[in-house]
PAGUPA-832561 format. One line per 2 residues: number of its first residue (from 1); their letters; for each residue x, y, z of C-alpha. Coordinates in Angstrom, 2 decimals, m for minus. Each point is the difference from the previous one (the first is absolute). Example, Ala and Ser with C-alpha at 12.3 -4.5 7.8 and 13.67 -1.06 7.14 Angstrom:
REM PAGUPA-832561
1	as	12.30:m4.50:7.80  1.37:3.44:m0.66
END
This chain:
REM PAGUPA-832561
1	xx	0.00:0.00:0.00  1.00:3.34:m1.02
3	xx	1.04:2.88:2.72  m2.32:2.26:m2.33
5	xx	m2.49:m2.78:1.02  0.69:m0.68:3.03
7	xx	m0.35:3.73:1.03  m3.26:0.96:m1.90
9	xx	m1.75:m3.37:2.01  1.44:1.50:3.45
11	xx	m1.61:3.60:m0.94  m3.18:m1.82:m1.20
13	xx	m0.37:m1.98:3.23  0.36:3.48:2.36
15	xx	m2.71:1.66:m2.46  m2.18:m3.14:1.01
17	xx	0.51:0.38:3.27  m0.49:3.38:0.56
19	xx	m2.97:m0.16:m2.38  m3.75:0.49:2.01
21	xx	m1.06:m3.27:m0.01  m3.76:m1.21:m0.46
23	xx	m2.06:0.25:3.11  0.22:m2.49:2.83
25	xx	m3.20:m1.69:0.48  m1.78:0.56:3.33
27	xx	1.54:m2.99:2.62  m2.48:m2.98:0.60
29	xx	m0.25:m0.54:3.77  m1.27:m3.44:1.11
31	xx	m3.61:m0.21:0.90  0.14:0.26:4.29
33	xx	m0.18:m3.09:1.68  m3.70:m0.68:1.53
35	xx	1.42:m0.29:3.16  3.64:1.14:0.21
37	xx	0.19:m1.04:3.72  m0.85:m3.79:m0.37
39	xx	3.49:m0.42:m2.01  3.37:m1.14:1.27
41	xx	1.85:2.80:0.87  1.99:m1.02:m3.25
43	xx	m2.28:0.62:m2.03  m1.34:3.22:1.67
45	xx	3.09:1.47:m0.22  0.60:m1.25:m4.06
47	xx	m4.00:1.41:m0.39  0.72:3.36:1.73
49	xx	3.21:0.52:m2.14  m1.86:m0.96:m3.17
51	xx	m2.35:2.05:0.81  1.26:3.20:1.72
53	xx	3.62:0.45:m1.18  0.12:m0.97:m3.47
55	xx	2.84:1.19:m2.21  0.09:3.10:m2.30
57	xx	m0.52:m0.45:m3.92  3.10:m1.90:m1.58
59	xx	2.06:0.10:m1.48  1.41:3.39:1.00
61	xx	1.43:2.64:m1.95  3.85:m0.74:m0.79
63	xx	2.26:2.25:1.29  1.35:2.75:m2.88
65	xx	2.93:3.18:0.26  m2.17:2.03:m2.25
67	xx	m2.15:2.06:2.75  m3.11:0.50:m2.69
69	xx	m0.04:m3.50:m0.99  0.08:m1.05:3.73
71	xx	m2.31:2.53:0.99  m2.32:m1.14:m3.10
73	xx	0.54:m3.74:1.20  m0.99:0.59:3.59
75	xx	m3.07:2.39:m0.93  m1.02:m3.11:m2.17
77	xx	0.33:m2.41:2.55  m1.81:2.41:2.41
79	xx	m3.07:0.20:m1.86  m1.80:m3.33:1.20
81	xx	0.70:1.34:4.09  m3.39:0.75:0.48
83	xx	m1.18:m2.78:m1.26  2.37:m1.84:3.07
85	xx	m1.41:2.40:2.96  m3.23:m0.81:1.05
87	xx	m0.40:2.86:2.19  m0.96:2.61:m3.42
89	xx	m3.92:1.11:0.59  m1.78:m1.23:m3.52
91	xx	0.45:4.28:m1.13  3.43:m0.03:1.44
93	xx	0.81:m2.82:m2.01  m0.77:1.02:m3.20
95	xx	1.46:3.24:0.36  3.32:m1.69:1.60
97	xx	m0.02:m2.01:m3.53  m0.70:2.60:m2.06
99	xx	3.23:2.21:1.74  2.01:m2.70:m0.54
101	xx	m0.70:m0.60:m3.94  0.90:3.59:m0.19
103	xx	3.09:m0.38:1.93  1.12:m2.82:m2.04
105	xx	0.11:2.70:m3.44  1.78:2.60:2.21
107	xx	1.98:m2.04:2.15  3.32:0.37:m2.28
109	xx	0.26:3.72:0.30  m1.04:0.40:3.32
111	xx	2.67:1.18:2.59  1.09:m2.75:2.53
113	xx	m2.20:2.33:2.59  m2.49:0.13:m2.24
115	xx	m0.32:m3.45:m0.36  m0.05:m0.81:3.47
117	xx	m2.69:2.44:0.83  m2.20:m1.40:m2.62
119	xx	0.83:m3.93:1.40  m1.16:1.68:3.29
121	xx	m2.88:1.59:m0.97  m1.38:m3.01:m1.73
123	xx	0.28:m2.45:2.79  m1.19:2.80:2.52
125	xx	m3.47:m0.24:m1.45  m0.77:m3.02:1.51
127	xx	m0.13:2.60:3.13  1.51:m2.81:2.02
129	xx	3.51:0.57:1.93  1.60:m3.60:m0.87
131	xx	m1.19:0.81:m4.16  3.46:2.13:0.33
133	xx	3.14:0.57:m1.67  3.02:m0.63:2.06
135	xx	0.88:2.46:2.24  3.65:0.38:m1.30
137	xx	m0.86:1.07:m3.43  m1.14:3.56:1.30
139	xx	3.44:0.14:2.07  2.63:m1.80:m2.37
141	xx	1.07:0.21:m3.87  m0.91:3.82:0.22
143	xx	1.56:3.27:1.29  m1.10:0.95:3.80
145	xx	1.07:3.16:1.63  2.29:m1.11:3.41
147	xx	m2.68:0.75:2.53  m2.19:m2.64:1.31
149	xx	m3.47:0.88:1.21  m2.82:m0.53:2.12
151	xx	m3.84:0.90:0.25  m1.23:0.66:3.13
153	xx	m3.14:1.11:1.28  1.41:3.50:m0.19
155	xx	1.92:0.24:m3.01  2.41:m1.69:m2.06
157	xx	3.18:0.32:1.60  4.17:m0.52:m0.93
159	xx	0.94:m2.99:2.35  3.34:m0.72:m1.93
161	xx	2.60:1.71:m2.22  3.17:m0.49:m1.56
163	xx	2.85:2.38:0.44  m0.12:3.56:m1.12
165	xx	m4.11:m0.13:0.58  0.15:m0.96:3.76
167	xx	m1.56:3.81:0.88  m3.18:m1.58:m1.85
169	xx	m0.32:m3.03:2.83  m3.16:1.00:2.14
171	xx	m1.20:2.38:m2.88  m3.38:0.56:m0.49
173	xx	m0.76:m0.72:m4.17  m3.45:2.38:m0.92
175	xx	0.72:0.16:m3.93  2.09:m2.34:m2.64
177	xx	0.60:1.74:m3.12  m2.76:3.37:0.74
179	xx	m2.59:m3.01:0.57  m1.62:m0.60:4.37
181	xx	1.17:m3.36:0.74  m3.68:m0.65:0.45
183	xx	m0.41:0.40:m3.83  2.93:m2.26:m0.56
185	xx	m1.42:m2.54:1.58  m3.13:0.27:m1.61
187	xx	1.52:m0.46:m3.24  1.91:m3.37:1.32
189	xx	m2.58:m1.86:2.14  m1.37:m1.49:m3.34
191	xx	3.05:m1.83:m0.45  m0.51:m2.73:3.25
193	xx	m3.80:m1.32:0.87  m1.21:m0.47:3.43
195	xx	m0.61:2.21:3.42  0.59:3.69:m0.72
197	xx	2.64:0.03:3.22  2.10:m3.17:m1.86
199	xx	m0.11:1.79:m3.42  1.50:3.55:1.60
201	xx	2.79:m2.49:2.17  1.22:m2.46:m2.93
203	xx	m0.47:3.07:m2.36  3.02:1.98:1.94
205	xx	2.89:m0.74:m1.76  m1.24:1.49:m2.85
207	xx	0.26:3.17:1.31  3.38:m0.36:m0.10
209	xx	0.57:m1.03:m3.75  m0.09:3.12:m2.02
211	xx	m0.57:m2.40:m3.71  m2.79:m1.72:1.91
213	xx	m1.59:3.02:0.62  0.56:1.49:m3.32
215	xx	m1.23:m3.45:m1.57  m3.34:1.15:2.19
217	xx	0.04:2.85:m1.20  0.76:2.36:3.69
219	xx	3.84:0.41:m0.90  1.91:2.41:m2.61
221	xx	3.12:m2.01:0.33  1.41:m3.84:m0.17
223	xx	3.02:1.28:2.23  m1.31:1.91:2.54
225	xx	m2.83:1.79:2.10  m0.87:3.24:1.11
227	xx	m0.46:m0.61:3.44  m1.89:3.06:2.23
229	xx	m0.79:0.04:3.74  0.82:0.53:3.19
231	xx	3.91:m1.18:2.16  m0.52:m1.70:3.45
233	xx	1.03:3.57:1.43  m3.27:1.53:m1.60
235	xx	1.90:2.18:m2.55  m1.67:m0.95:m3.48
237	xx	2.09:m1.65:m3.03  0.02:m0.08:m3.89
239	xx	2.38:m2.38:m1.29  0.82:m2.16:m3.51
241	xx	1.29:m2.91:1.23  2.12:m2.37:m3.26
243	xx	m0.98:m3.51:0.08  2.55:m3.23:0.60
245	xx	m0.64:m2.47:m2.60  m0.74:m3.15:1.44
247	xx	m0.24:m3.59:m1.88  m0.47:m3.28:0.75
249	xx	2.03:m0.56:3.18  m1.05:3.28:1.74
251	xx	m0.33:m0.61:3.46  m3.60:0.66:1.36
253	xx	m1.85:0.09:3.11  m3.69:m0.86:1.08
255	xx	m1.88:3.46:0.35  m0.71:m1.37:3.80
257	xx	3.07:m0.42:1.25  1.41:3.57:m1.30
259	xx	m1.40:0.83:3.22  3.23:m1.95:2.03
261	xx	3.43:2.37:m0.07  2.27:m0.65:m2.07
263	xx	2.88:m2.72:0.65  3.47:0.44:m0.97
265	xx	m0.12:m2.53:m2.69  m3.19:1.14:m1.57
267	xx	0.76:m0.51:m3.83  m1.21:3.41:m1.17
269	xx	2.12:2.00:2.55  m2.43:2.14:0.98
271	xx	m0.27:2.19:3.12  m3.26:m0.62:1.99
273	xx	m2.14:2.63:2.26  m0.01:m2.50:2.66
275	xx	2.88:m1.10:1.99  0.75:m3.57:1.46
277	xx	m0.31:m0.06:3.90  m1.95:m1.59:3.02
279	xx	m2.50:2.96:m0.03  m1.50:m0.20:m3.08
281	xx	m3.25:m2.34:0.59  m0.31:m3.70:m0.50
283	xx	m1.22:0.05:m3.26  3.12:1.41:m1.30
285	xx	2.73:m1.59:2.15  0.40:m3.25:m2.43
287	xx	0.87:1.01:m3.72  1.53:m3.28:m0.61
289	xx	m2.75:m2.71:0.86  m3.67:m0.45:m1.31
291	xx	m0.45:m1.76:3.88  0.66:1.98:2.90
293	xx	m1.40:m0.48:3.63  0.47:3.18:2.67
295	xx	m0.97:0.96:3.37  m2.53:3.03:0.51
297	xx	m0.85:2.16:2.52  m2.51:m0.94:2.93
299	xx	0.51:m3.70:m0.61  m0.68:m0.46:m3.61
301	xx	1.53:m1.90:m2.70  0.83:1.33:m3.84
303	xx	m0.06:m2.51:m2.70  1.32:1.17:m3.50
305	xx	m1.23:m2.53:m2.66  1.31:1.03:m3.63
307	xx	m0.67:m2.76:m2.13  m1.80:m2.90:0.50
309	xx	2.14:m2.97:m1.50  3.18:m0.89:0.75
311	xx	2.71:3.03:m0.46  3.77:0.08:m0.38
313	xx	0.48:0.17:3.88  m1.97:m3.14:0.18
315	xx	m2.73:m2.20:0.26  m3.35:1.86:1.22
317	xx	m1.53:m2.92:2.39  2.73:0.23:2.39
319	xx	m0.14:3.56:0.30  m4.08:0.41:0.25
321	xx	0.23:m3.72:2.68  2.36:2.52:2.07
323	xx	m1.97:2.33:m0.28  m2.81:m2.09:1.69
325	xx	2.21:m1.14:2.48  1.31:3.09:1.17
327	xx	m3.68:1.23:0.62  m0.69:m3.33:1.88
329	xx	2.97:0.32:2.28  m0.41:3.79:0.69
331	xx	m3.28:0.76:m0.62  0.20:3.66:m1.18
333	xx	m2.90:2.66:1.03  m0.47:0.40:m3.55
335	xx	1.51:m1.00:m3.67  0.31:2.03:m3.06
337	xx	0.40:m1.77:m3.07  1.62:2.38:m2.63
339	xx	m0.83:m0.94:m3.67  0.20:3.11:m1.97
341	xx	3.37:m0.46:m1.43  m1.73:m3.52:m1.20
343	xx	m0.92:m0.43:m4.00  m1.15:m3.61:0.12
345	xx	1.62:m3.43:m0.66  m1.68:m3.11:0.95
347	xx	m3.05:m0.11:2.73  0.51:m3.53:0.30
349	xx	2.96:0.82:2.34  m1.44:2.25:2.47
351	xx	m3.48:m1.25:0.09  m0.12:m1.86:3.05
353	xx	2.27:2.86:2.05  m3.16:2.05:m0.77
355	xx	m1.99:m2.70:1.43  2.38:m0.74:3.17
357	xx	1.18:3.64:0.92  m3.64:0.45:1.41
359	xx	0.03:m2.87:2.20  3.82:m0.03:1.53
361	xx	m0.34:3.84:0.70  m2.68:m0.85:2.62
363	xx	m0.88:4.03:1.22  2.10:1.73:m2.13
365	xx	m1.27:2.70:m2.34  0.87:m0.51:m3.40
367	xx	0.87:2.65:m2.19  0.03:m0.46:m4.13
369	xx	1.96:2.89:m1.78  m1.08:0.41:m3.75
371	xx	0.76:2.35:m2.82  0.62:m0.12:m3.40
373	xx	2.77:m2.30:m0.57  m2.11:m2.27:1.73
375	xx	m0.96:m2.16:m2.88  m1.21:m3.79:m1.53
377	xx	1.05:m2.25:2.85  0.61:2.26:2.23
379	xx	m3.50:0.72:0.08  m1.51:m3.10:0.19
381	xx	2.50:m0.11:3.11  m1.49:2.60:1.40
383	xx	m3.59:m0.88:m0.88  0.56:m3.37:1.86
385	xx	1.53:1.77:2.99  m2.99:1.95:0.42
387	xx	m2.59:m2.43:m0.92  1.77:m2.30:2.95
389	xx	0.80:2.63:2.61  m3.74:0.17:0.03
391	xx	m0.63:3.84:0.88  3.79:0.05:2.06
393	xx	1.61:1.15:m3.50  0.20:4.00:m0.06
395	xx	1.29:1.12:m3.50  1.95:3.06:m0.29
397	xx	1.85:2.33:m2.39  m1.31:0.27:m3.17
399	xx	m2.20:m2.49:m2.26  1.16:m2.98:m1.90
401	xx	1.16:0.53:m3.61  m2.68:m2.07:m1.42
403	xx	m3.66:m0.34:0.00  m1.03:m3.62:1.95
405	xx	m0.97:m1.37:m3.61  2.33:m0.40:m2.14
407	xx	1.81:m2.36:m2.97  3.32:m1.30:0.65
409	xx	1.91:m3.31:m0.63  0.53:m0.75:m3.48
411	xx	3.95:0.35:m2.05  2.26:2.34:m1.45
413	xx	m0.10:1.17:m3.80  3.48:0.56:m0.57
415	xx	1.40:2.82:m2.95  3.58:m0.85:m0.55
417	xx	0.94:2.63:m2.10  m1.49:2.56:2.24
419	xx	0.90:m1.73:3.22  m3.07:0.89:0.95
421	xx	m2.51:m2.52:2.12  m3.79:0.52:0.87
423	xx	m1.93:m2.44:2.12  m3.26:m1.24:m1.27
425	xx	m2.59:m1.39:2.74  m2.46:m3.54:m0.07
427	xx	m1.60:0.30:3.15  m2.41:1.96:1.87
429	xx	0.77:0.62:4.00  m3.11:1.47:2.04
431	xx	0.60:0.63:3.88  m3.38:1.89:0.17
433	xx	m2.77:m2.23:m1.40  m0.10:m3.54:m1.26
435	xx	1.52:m1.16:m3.42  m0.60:m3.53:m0.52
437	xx	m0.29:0.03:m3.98  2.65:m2.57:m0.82
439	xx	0.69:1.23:m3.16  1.43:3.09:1.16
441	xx	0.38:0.07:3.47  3.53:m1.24:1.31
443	xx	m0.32:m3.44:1.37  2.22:0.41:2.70
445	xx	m1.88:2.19:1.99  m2.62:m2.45:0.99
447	xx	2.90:m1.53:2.16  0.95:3.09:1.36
449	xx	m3.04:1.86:0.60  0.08:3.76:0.58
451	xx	m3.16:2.43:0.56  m0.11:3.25:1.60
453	xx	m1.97:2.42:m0.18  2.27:2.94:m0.99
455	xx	4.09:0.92:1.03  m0.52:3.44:0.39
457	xx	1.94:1.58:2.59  m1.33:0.31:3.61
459	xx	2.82:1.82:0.79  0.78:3.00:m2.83
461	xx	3.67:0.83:m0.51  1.22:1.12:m2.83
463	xx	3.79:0.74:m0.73  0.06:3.26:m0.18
465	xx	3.87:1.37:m0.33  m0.08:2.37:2.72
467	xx	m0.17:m3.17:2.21  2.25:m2.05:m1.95
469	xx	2.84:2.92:0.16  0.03:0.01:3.57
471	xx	0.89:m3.65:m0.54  m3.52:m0.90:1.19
473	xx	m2.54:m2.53:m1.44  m3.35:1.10:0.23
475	xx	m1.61:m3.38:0.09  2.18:m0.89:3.31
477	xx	m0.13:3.15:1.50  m4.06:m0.45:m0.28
479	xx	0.59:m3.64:1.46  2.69:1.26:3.05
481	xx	m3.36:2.81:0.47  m2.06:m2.42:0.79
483	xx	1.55:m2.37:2.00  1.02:2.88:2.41
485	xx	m3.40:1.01:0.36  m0.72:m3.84:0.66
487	xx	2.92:m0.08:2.49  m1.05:3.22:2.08
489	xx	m3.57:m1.22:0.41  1.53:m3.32:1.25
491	xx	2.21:2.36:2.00  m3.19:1.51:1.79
493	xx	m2.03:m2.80:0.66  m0.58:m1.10:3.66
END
């Protein structure tokens, strides 16, 4: 064979590759099992995979160097995701397929931004907060200013910066290029579905990527922002701010745990407002572990639970069956229960802590913290804690980042050329009323049964920065509150 020959067959097999291909057909899902619960658990678990977590379309776009053709290839492959999600209304379906026919024609001279924003906004209309993109395409691949931020009930404020910003950390932001960070998020909330509090938190890092906001049409630049405001000393700011481009391998944090100072081998280098030292609060003593157990004033207990599978540090079920024993062997006035910091994992694992932290703590009050990294898992954890606590369980801080119905479970649709993934769900979760409709409700939860009426907090505290500044957390200081007024009625009684 020729090298003329040889060479024209390579360039025609990238063209086919990168080509759109034909529409993947919608997947067939088994028909649901009469009775999943009289099988072995075998063939429950085989059914339930079948069923709930089958595979995206294959085969998948091959990889390609040209960034149209890949672009073009991935926008193809995209096309059939709603077709995978079953969370789409009927309307939002149709109109999630007919955005993503269009984005297949455009998709090769779209910007990368561009096409990640329109990936977003497609799966977004499903409304649902697992129907997502991944988190890191909005923080990697793309130019971000070197300031890290974070929306609290009283503003968005600079937590972090790099070197030769650090009079920005604590900095009030009002305006991003002549437009109220209100407005800005406004324009980005239709690019992630679910709770309005979860869209503003896992929309943040946007407002750091100047091409992500010009992509959305709030930005004049790709390389930097035109930041306005007011310092931590109360003297008011205009700034542009250049952009650090940032690709595959940037280092990135959970919006969360920007909250925690900074540690000296934090990858981005960046100075934090916060400082390390014993008198910051519990909540923010432990940057390094997702499991952390503390002492509290007037005899209570702090429980930090970040995940809810097994983490780097270790295995979870030792750490939660310490956690029981501790409160058996010193029976604490009262427990707090942190998950906040907590997106989700696995509610198998925690399940039956929910179920036992009730009954070991005898007495004790039990405090739930919430807000809106509290999320999937972690709020079936918390649903289960209050369902069993029976009327001990007072929730505080702010409300959960999802509604108490919601579609999770389901795979990953992967776009190589991109690097961009987006989660589709298979199965409805309801911790409010009953779902029993086999067909889309997730078996599972039959064996773990959850029902409350509502997780609302009992206890309002928002994180509000003036708190947080004074290295105080609102939700604790509303806890400590409480159990001194508790402790000085004890105090007074004959």
């Amino acid at each position: 064979m020729s090298v003329r020959l040889i060479t024209v067959l390579a360039a025609l097999s990238v063209i086919a590759a990168a080509a759109p291909a034909a529409a993947a057909p919608a997947p067939e899902r088994p028909t649901p099992p009469a009775d999943p619960y009289g099988l072995s658990p075998e063939a429950f678990d085989k059914a339930m995979t079948a069923y709930f977590n089958y595979g995206p379309p294959q085969p998948m776009p091959a990889t390609v160097t040209d960034r149209a053709q890949g672009q073009a290839a991935d926008a193809a492959y995209f096309e059939a995701f709603p077709d995978w999600d079953q969370a789409y209304s009927p309307a939002a379906h149709a109109e999630a397929k007919r955005l993503a026919a269009r984005f297949k024609a455009e998709a090769a001279n779209l910007t990368h931004e561009q096409f990640v924003l329109r990936v977003a906004e497609i799966a977004a209309l499903a409304d649902n907060g697992h129907t997502a993109i991944g988190g890191a395409a909005f923080a990697k691949n793309t130019p971000r200013v070197p300031l890290r931020a974070y929306w609290f009930a009283d503003g968005l404020y600079v937590l972090r910066a790099a070197a030769g910003q650090s009079d920005l950390i604590g900095a009030r932001i009002d305006a991003i290029d002549g437009r109220p960070v209100e407005q800005v998020y406004q324009a980005l909330r239709r690019y992630t579905g679910g709770a309005d509090n979860f869209r503003r938190w896992r929309t943040t890092p946007l407002f750091e990527s100047p091409a992500m906001l010009q992509a959305a049409g709030v930005a004049h630049e790709t390389h930097a922002l035109t930041l306005k405001g007011v310092l931590a000393d109360g003297r008011p700011f205009e700034r542009r701010v250049e952009a650090e481009d940032r690709g595959p391998s940037a280092p990135i944090s959970n919006t969360s745990r920007l909250l925690f100072p900074a540690t000296p081998d934090d990858p981005t280098h960046m100075t934090s407002l916060l400082k390390a030292g014993p008198e910051l609060p519990a909540s923010l003593q432990d940057s390094k572990h997702l499991f952390a157990m503390a002492p509290l004033d007037h005899g209570g207990l702090y429980i930090a639970l970040g995940f809810n599978r097994d983490a780097d540090e270790g295995p979870i079920a030792p750490f939660l069956s310490s956690v029981l024993e501790r409160v058996a062997r010193e029976k604490p006035a009262y427990v707090v229960l942190d998950m906040r910091m907590n997106g989700g994992g696995d509610y198998t694992t925690t399940y039956w802590f929910a179920q036992a932290l009730p009954q070991v703590s005898g007495k004790a009050r039990l405090y739930l913290m919430t807000g809106a990294g509290t999320f999937s898992a972690a709020i079936t954890t918390s649903a289960a804690l209050k369902q069993y606590g029976e009327g001990r369980v007072t929730v505080v801080g702010e409300p959960v980042g999802d509604r108490l119905a919601f579609w999770a479970e389901g795979n990953r649709y992967a776009l190589p050329n991109t690097g961009i993934g987006i989660g589709y769900t298979t199965g409805k979760h309801d911790y409010h009323s009953p779902c029993t409709d086999l067909n889309i409700c997730y078996w599972l939860n039959w064996r773990f049964p959850v029902r409350v009426a509502d997780l609302n907090p009992d206890l309002p505290a928002p994180m509000t920065f003036a708190a947080y500044r004074q290295g105080h957390d609102a939700g604790l200081d509303a806890i400590a509150a409480r159990e001194a007024e508790v402790a000085a009625k004890a105090a007074v009684k004959p």
